[in-house]
N, C-alpha and C positions, 0 to 999 in steps of 0.2 A: 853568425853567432856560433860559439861552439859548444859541444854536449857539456861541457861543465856550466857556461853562463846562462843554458837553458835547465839546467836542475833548481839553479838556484830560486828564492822564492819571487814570485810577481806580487810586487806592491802597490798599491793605488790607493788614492785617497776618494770619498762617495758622500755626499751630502745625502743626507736620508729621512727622511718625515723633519728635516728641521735640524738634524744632526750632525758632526761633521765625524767620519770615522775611517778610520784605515784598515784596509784589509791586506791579510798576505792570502797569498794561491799559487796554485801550484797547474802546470800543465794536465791534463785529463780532468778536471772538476769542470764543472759546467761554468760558463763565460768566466775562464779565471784572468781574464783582464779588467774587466768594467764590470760594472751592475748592467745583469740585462733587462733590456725593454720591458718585460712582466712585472717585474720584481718590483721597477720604480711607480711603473703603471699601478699596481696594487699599493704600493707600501702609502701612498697617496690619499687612498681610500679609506683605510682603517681607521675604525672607531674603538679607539682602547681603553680603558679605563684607566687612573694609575696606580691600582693595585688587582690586575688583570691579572690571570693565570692562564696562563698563552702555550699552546704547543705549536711549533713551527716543524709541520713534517717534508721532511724530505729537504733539510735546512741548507744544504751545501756548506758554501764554507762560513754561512751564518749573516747574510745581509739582510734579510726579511728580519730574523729571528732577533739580532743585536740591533736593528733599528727600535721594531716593538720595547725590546728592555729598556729602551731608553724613553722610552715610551710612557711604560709602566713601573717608576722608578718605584714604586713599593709592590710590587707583582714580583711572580715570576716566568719565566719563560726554559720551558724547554727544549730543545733543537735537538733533531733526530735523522738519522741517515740511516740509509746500510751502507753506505763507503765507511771504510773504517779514515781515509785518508780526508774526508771532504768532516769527520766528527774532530779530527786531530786540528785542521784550519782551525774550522767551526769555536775551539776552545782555545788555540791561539789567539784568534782576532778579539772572544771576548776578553781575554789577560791583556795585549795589547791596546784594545778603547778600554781597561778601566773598570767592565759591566762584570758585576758580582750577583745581580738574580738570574744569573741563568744559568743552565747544564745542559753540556751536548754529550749527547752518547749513542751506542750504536744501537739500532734496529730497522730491522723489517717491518715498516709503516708502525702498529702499535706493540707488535707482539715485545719490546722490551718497557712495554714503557708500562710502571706500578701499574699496577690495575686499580687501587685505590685512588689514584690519580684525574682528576675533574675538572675540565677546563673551562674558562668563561668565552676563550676567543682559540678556534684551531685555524691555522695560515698554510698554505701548501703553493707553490708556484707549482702544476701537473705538466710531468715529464709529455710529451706530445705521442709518446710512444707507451702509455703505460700499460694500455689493454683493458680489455672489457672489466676481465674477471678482479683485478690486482683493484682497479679504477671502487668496482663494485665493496671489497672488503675493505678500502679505503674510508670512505663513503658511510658506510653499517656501522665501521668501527668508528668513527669520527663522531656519527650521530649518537651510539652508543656513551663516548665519552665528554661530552656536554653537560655542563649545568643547566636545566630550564633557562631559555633564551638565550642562552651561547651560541654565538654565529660560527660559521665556517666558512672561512674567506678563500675562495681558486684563484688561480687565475691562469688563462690556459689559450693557445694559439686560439687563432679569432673563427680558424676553421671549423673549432672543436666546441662553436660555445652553446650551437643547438641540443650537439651531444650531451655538453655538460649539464646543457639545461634540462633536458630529460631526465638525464638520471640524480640530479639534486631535487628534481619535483619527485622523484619516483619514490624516495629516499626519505624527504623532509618533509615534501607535501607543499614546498616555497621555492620561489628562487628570486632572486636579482639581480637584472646586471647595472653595477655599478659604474663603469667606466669601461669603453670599449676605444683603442685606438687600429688604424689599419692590420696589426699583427696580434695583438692581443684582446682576450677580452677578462674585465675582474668580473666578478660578481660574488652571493653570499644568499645562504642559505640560516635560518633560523631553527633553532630545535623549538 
């Protein structure tokens, strides 16, 4: 293959809670060929309303995030990175499926996102690398931006799920796991 047919964009097609949608990606975004294992593993699980107010942090190039919009055809969904490259996908893929309740934009976990801003349902696939501390202000601010009974759905290598479970009890004061396959585990936490 050569450096020009590898710039160009990878496209795939992904059935998603029911959905059928195309994504484009680009090399360096996390699994930009398929949907990976977490993603599907969770998107599986969710209990959406449909007129939910959905944040999907750490959205990539938007599979979690434009499934749920489809989801919650009278909600909205916002999708948030700090790639500036995986928010550029992110708002492609929703102009390409069609999806008009959502906005991806950039940030660092919440620090861009309104502060008036109150979500019913927060989504996160957790990077396996994220760290204690990042893990922790994830977490605080997440619970922080909840409406009473807003869940917050992980979902995160299978090695990591005693960890998670600690610190979403530590946090919430709940935890769940929803769905656990050999690599992954979902689970959800309630405000």
């Amino acid at each position: 293959m050569t450096t020009d047919e590898l710039k160009k964009d990878i496209v795939f097609d992904a059935k998603l809670a029911g959905h059928d949608l195309t994504f484009h990606s680009t090399w360096g975004l996390f699994s930009p060929k398929q949907i990976d294992e977490g993603t599907a593993l969770l998107v599986g699980q969710l209990e959406i309303a449909k007129d939910a107010q959905v944040l999907d942090l750490g959205c990539g190039y938007g599979p979690l995030g434009l499934a749920i919009a489809k989801m919650a055809p009278a909600g909205r969904v916002d999708l948030v990175d700090k790639d500036f490259v995986a928010v550029g996908y992110a708002s492609l893929n929703a102009h390409v499926n069609g999806i008009e309740n959502t906005e991806a934009y950039l940030s660092n976990g919440f620090e861009q996102v309104p502060a008036d801003r109150k979500f019913d349902v927060i989504v996160s696939n957790i990077p396996a690398k994220i760290g204690g501390e990042l893990l922790s202000i994830f977490l605080h601010d997440a619970y922080e931006r909840l409406n009473p009974g807003g869940k917050l759905y992980v979902v995160v290598i299978s090695g990591l799920k005693d960890y998670m479970k600690r610190n979403l009890t530590e946090v919430f004061g709940n935890y769940k796991k929803v769905k656990q396959s050999k690599t992954y585990t979902a689970s959800v936490a309630v405000k």
